[in-house]
C-alpha positions as CSV (number, residue, x, y, z in Angstrom):
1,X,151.9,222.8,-45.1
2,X,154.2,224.9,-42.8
3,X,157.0,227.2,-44.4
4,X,160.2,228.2,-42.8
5,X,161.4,231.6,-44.8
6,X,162.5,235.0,-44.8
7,X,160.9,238.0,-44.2
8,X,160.8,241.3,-45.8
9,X,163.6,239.6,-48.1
10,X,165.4,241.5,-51.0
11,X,167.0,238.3,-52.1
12,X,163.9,236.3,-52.3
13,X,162.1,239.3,-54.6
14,X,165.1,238.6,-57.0
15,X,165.0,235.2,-57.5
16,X,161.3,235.2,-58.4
17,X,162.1,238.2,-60.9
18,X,165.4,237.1,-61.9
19,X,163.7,234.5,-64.8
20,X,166.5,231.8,-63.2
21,X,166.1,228.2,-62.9
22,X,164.1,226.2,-60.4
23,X,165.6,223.6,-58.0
24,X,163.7,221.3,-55.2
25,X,165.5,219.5,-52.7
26,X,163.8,216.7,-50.9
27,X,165.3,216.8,-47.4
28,X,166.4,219.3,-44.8
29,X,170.1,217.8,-43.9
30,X,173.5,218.9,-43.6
31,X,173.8,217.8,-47.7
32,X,170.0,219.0,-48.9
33,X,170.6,222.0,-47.3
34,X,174.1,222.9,-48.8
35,X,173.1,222.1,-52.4
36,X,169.9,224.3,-51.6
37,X,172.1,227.0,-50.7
38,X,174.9,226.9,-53.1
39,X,171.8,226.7,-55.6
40,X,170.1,230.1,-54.3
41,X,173.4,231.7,-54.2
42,X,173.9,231.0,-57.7
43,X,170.1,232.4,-58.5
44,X,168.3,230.1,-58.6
45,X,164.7,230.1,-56.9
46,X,164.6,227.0,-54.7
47,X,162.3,225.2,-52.3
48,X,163.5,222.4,-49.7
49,X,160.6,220.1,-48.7
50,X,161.0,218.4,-45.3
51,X,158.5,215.9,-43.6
52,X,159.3,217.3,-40.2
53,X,158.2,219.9,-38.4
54,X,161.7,221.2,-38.0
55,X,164.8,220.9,-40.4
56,X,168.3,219.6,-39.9
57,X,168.2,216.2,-40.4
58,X,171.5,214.3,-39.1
59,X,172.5,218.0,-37.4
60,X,169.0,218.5,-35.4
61,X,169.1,219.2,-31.6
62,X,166.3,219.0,-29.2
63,X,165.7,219.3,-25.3
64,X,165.5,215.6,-25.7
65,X,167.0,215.3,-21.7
66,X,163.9,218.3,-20.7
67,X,163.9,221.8,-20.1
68,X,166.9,223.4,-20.2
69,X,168.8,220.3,-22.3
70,X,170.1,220.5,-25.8
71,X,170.9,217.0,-27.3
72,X,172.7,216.5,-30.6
73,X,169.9,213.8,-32.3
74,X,172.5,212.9,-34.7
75,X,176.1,214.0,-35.2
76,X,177.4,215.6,-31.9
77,X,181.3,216.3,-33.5
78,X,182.3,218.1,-35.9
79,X,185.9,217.6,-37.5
80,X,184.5,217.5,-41.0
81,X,182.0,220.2,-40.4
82,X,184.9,222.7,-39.4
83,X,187.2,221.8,-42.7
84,X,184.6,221.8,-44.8
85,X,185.4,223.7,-48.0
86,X,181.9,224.1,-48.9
87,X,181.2,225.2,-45.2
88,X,183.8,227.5,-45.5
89,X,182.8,229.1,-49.3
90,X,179.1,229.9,-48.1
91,X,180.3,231.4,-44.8
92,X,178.5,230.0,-41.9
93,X,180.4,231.4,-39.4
94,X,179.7,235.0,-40.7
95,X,175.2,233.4,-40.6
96,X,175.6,232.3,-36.8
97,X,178.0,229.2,-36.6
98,X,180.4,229.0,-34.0
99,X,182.7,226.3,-33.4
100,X,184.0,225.8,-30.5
101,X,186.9,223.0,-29.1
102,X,188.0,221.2,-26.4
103,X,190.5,220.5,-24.3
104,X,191.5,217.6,-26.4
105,X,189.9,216.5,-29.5
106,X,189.6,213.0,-28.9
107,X,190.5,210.1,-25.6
108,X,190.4,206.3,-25.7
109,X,190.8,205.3,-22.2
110,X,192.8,202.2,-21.4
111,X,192.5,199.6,-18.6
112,X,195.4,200.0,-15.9
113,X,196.6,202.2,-17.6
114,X,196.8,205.9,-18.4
115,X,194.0,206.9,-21.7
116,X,195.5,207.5,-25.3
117,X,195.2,211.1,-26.1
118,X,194.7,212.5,-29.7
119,X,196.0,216.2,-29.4
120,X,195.9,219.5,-31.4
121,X,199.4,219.2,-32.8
122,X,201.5,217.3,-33.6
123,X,204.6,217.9,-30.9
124,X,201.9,217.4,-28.5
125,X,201.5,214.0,-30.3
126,X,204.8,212.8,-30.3
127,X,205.6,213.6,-26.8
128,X,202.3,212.6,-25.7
129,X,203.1,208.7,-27.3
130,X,206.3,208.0,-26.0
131,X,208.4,205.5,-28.2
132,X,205.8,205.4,-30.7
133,X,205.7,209.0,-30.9
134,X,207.9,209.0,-34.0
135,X,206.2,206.3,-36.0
136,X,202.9,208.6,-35.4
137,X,204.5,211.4,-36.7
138,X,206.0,209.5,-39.7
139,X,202.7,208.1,-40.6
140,X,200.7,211.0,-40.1
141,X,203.3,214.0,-40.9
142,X,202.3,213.8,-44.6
143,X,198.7,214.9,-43.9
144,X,199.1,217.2,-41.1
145,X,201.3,219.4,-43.3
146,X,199.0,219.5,-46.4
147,X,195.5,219.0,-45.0
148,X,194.2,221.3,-47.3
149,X,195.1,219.1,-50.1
150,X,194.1,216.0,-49.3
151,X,190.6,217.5,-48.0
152,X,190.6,218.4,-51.7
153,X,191.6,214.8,-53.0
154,X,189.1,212.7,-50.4
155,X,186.2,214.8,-50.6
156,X,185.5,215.2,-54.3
157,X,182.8,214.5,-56.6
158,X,183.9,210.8,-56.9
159,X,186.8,208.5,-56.2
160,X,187.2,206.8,-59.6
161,X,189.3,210.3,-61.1
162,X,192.3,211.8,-61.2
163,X,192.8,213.7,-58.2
164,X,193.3,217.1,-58.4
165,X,196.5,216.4,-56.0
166,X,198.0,213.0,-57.2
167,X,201.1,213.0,-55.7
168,X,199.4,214.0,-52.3
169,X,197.2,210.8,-53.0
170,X,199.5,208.5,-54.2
171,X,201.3,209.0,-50.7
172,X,197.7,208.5,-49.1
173,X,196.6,205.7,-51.2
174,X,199.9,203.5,-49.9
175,X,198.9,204.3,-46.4
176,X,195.3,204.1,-46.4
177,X,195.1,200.9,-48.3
178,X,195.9,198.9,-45.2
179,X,193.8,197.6,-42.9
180,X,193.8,200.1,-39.5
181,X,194.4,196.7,-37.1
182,X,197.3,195.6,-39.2
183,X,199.2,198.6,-39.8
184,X,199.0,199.5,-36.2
185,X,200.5,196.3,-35.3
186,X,203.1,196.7,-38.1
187,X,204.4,200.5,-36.9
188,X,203.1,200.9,-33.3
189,X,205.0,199.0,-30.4
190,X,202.2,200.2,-27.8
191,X,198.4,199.6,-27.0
192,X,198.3,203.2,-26.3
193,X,199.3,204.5,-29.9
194,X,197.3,201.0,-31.7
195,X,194.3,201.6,-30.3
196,X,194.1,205.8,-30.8
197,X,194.3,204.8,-34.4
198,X,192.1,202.1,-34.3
199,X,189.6,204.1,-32.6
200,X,189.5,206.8,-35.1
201,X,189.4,204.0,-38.2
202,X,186.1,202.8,-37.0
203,X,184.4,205.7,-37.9
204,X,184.2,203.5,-41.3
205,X,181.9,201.4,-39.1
206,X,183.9,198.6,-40.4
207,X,186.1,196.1,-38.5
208,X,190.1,197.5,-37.9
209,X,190.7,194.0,-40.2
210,X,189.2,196.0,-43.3
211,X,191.0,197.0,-46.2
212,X,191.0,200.5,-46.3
213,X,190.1,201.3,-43.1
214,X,193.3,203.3,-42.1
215,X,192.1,206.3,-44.7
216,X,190.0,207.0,-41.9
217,X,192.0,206.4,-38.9
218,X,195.2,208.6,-40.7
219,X,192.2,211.9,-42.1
220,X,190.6,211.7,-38.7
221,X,194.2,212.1,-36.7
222,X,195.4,214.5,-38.6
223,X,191.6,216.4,-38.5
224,X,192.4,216.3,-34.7
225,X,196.2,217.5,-35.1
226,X,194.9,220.7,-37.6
227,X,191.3,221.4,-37.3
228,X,190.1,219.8,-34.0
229,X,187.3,218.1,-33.7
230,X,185.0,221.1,-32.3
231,X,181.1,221.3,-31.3
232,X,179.1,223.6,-32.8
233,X,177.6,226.1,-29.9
234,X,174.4,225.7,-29.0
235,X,173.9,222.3,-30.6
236,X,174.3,220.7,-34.1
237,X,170.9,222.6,-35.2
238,X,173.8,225.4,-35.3
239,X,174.8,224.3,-38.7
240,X,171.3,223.2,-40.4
241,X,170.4,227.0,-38.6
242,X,173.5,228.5,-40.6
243,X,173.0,226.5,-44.0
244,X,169.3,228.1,-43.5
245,X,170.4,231.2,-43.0
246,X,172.3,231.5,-45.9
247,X,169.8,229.6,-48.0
248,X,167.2,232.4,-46.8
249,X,169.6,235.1,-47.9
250,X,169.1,234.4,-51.5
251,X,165.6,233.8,-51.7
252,X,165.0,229.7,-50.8
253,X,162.2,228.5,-48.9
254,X,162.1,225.7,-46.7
255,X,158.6,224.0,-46.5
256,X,158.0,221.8,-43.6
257,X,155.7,219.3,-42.7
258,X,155.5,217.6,-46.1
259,X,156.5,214.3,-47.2
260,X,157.5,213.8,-50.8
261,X,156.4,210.8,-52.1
262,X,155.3,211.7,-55.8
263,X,158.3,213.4,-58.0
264,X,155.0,214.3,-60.3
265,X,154.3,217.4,-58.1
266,X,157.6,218.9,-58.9
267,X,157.0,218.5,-62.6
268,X,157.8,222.2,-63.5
269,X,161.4,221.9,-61.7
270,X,164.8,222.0,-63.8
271,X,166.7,219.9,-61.1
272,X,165.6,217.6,-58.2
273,X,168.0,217.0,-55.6
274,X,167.4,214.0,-53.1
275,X,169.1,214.0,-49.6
276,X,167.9,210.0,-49.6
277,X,169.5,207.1,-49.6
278,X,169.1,204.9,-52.5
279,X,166.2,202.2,-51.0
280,X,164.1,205.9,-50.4
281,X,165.1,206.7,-54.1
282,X,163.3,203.4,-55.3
283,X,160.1,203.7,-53.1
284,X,159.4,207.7,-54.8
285,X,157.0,207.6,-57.4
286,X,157.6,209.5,-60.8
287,X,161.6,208.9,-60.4
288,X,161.2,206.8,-63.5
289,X,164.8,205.4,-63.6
290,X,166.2,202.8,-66.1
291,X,166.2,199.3,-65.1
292,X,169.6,198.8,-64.9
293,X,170.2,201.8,-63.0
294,X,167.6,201.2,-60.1
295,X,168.7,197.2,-60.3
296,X,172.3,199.0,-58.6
297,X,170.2,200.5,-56.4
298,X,168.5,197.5,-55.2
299,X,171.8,195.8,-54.5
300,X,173.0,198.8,-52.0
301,X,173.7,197.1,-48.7
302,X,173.4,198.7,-45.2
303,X,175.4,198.1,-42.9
304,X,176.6,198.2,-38.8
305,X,173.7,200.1,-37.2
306,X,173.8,202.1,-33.7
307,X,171.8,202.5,-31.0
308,X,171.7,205.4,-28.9
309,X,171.2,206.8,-25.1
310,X,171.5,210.3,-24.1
311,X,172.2,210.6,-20.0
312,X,171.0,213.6,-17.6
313,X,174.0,212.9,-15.3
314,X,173.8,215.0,-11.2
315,X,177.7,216.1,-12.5
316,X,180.7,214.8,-15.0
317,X,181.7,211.8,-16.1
318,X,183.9,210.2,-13.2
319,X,186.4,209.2,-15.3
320,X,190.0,207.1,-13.7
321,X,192.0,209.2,-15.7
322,X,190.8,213.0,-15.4
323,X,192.4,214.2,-18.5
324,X,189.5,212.5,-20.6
325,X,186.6,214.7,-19.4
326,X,188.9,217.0,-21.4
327,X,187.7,215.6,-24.7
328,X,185.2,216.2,-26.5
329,X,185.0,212.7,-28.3
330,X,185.6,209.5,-26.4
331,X,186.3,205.8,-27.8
332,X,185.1,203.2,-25.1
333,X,186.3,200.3,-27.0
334,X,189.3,198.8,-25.5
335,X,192.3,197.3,-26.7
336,X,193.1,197.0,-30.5
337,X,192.1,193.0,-30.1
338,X,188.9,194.3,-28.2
339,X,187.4,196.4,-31.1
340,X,188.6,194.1,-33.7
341,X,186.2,191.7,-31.9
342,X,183.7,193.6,-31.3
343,X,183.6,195.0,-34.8
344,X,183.1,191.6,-36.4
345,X,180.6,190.3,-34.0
346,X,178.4,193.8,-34.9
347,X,178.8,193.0,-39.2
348,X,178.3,189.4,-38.5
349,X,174.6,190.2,-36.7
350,X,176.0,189.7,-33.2
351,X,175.9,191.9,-30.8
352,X,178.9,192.0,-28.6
353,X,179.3,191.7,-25.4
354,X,181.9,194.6,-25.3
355,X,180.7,197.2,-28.2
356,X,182.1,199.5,-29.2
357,X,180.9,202.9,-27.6
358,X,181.0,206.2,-28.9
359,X,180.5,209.0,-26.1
360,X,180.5,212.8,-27.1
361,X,181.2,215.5,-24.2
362,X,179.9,218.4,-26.1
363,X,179.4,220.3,-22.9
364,X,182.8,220.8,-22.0
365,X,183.4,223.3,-25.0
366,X,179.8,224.1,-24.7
367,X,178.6,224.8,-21.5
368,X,174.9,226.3,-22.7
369,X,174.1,222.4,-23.0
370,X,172.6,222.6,-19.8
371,X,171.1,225.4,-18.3
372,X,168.2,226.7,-16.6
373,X,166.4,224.1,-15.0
374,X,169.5,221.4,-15.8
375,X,172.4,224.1,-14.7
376,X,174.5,221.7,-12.7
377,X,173.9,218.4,-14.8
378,X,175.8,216.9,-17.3
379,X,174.6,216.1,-21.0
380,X,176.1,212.9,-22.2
381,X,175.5,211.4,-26.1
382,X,176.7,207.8,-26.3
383,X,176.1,205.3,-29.2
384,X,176.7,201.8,-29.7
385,X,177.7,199.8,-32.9
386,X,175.2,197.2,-33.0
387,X,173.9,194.6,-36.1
388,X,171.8,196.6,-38.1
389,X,168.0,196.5,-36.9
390,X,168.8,195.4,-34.0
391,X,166.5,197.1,-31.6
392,X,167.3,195.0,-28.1
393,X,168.0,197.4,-25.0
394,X,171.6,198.0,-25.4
395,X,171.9,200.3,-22.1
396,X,173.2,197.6,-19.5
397,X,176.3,197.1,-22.3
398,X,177.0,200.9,-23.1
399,X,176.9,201.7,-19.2
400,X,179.4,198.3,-18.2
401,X,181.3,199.4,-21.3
402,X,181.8,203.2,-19.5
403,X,181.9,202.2,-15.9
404,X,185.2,200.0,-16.6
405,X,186.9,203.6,-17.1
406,X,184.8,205.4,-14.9
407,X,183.6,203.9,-11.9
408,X,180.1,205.0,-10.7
409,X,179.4,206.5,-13.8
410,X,175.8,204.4,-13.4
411,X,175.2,206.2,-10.3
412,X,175.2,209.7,-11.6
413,X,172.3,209.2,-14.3
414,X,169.2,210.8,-13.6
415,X,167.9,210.3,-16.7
416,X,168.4,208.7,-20.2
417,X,166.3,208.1,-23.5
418,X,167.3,205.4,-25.5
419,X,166.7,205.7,-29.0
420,X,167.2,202.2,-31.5
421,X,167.7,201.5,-34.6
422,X,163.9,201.7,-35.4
423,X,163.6,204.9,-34.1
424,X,166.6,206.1,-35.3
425,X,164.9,205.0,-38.7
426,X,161.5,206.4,-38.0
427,X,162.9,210.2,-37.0
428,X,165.4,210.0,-40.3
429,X,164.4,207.6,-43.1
430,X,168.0,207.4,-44.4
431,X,169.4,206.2,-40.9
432,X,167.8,202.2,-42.5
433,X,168.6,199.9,-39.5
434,X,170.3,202.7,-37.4
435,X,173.2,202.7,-40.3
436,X,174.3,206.5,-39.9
437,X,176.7,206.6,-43.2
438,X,174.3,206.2,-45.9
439,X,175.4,202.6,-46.4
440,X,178.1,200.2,-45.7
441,X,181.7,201.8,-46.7
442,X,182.7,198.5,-47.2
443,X,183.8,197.0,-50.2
444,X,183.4,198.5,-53.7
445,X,180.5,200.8,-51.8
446,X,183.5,202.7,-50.3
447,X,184.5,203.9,-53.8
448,X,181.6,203.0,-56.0
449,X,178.6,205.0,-54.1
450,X,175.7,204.6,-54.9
451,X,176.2,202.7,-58.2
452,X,179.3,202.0,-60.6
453,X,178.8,204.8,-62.6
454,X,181.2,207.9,-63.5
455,X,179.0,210.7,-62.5
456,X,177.5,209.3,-58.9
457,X,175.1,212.2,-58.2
458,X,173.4,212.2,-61.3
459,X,171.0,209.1,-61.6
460,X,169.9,207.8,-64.7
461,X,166.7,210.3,-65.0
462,X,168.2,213.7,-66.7
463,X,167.6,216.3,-63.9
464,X,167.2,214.2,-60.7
465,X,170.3,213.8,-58.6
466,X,171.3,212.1,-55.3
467,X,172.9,213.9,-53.1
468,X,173.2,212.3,-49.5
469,X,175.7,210.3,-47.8
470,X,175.0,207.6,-50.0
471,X,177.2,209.4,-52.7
472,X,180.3,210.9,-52.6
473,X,182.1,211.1,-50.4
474,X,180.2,209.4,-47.8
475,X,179.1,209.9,-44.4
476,X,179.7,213.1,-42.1
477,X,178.2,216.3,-41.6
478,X,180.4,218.6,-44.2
479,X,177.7,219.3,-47.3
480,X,180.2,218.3,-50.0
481,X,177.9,215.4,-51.1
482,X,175.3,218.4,-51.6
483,X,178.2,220.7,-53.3
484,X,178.3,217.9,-56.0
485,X,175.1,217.0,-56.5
486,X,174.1,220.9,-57.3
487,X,177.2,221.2,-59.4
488,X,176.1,218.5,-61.0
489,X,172.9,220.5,-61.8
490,X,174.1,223.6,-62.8
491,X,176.4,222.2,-65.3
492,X,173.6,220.2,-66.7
493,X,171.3,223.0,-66.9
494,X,174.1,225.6,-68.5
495,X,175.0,222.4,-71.0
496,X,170.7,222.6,-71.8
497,X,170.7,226.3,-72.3
């Protein structure tokens, strides 16, 4: 069994003197990680197992593309990870995290036309948008000018409370109830300004006709408008290499290359923390949960999976509109009507003829994504939404799907690896049929996660807690899952004492 931990560290002689309470945490991602920290920092001695041979989870990077290469293997941007609170209140920046952001935060290129920008402010917005730049401002003006708040209200412990903000909420909730397709229709006159916020809402991986889906298209535009949607330098590992850090500052070890699948050997722990998703939960042996409990388990549905190619290109992207090798995120989806489509056909178990592609240009903020031997090239991370499992080649649809904006965009690759749903699923057990949020967010599962219970990170077992995207609040790499499944613990364990 290999270990990753300090050195020579003072905090680490404390905890094992300090008489304070023991915590493991199964899994090495964005959310094990930050409960293992906030944990530690709190003193208590704690050990993260992982069954790799490196840690990170969802925020890993590799030389996938070969020497010189860094590849994001799971998230690639970061407009969560910046406004974290949690992020923020353990200090990542101050243990090695940089953030840094491009030009523009997010494009969704256009046929015939000139790509829909989502920019840093909001002036830039409403000039940017033309005769819809006022009902974007109207719609979104509530957020942008008090982000801070609704962060607080949206990512909490759970959704079924009274928000700490209500009147912020209440003006959120009457927005954000509507499906993303049909308000855009309703407020926007333009393709342009429909399908920018159509884009952004199917980071739900839900169709734009959902219910609900414009909370995500109206927090991710203002995100953009306030935080930016930045890349960590160096690669996503930054973040899983800061939570580390800080982890290793108060004592935690992380122990890799072991796979827990007996809650019997941690018999002498006060809390167990699980960065699983809920059909992981059920396959662990000594989790002995009630029968009602684990029968909500069983009924957790996954949902839309991805598949995934990462390019070696001889030089950019050749976009038709220049401005979008600006941006760090792109939307290759179409019009509103496309992506509504294409969404639907994905959920249904079809794949679509025109998916929905999600390309990341982390190198233009980040230029040490290729160096060395790859100084010159171009790293490109691109996705698909797919029907979960399904694990046909999907490149021939991902490059048509880019090549309508940027023509000869086939001829620059030198190299790809794709990577399916099944290996998505065999690198990270919680990514079940390539589903990256922990489970569908739609339905009740967008507000009830994992189970319709008060206290979602606490399972029925006293001292065994969930904390992974499967809980809230949901998918993203910002820890607060983890923050509440380790609050969740200590309050237990000072309610024991």
């Amino acid at each position: 069994m290999a270990q990753h931990t300090p050195q020579n560290s003072a905090g680490a002689r404390a905890a094992r003197t300090s008489g304070g309470r023991r915590a493991v945490v199964v899994g090495s991602g964005p959310n094990g990680l930050t409960a293992a920290a906030v944990l530690a920092r709190a003193g208590w001695v704690v050990d993260v197992y992982e069954r790799h041979s490196a840690f990170g989870g969802a925020s890993a990077s590799t030389d996938l593309l070969g020497p010189g290469t860094i590849v994001d293997l799971g998230a690639a941007g970061h407009s969560f990870g910046v406004a974290s609170p949690v992020f923020r209140d353990l200090g990542l920046t101050a243990h090695g995290l940089e953030w840094l952001h491009p030009e523009y935060p997010m494009a969704h290129p256009l046929d015939g036309r000139p790509a829909a920008l989502l920019q840093d402010s909001m002036e830039a917005m409403v000039s940017g948008l033309g005769r819809d730049g006022a009902a974007w401002q109207r719609l979104h003006a509530p957020l942008v000018g008090n982000i801070d708040a609704h962060l607080e209200n949206i990512l909490g412990p759970s959704l079924v409370r009274l928000p700490p903000h209500l009147v912020s909420m209440a003006r959120f909730g009457v927005r954000a109830l509507w499906p993303s397709g049909a308000l855009g229709r309703t407020i926007f006159r333009d393709e342009p300004a429909r399908a920018l916020f159509a884009g952004s809402s199917i980071h739900a991986i839900l169709p734009p006709s959902h219910l609900l889906t414009s909370a995500f298209g109206l927090i991710f535009g203002a995100l953009g408008m306030t935080r930016g949607w930045p890349v960590a330098r160096g690669g996503s590992q930054g973040i899983a290499d800061a939570l580390a850090s800080v982890l290793h500052a108060h004592g935690g070890r992380i122990h890799l290359n072991h796979e827990v699948t007996d809650l019997g050997e941690f018999a002498g722990a006060d809390a167990i923390l699980l960065d699983l998703t809920p059909r992981q939960l059920l396959q662990l042996k000594g989790a002995d949960l009630t029968d009602r409990y684990a029968g909500h388990l069983k009924r957790w549905r996954y949902g839309t999976g991805v598949s995934k190619i990462d390019y070696l290109l001889d030089g950019p992207v050749p976009w038709t509109d220049p401005r979008v090798g600006g941006a760090g995120t792109v939307h290759v989806g179409g019009s509103l009507a496309e992506m509504e489509h294409a969404e639907r056909e994905a959920k249904a178990g079809r794949i679509p003829e025109r998916p929905f592609v999600m390309v990341c240009q982390q190198q233009g903020a980040d230029p040490s994504r290729a160096t060395g031997e790859a100084a010159g090239k171009t790293v490109l991370w691109t996705y698909a939404h797919v029907p979960g499992g399904y694990d046909a080649p999907v490149g021939d649809l991902i490059e048509s799907q880019i090549e309508r904006f940027a023509p000869g965009f086939r001829d620059r690759i030198v190299h790809q690896v794709a990577t399916p749903p099944s290996a998505l699923e065999s690198w990270n057990p919680n990514l079940i049929g390539g589903d990256v949020a922990g489970g569908s967010m739609g339905g009740l599962q967008q507000i009830l996660r994992p189970a319709p219970v008060l206290s979602p990170h606490r399972t029925s077992t006293p001292g065994l807690y969930l904390a992974s995207s499967s809980t809230p609040p949901g998918g993203g790499v910002h820890g607060m899952a983890g923050l509440h499944a380790a609050r969740a613990a200590m309050a237990d364990a000072a309610a024991h004492r």
